[in-house]
N, C-alpha and C positions, 0 to 999 in steps of 0.2 A: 504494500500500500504506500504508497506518496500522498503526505501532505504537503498544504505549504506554513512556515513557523509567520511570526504575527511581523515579518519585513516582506512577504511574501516569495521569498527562497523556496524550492520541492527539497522537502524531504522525504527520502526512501526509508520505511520503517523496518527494519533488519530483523528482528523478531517480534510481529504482532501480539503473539501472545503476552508475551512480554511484557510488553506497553504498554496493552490495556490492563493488564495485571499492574504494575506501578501506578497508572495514572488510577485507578480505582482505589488502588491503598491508601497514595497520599495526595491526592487530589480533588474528592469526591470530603464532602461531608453529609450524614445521613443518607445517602446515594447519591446525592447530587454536587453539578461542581461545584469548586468553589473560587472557581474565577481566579485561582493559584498560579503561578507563573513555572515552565515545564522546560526544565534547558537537558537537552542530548544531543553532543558531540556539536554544540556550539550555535545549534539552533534552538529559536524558544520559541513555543506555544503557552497562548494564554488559553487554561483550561476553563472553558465558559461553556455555558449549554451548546451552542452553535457546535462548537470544536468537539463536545462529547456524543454527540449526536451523530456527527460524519464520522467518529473513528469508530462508535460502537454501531453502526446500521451493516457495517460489513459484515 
């Protein structure tokens, strides 16, 4: 999966599972996001509904 981080750069997500596994541990409060800021390998995503929405519909 490619996203783009919040400069609009693609990033290629290298293990999905992964990802979505982090970004729900520390990212997510009561299940929902919390608008937490997500730096990997130098790109950052702002984790807001939008951005949780497009990574977990896959």
């Amino acid at each position: 999966m490619i996203i783009n981080d919040i400069y609009g750069k693609p990033y290629k997500i290298k293990d999905l599972d992964n990802f979505k596994f982090h970004i729900k541990k520390f990212h997510t409060s009561n299940g929902m996001p919390d608008n937490s800021l997500h730096e990997e390998d130098g790109f950052y995503f702002r984790v807001d509904k939008n951005f949780y929405n497009k990574l977990f519909e896959e």
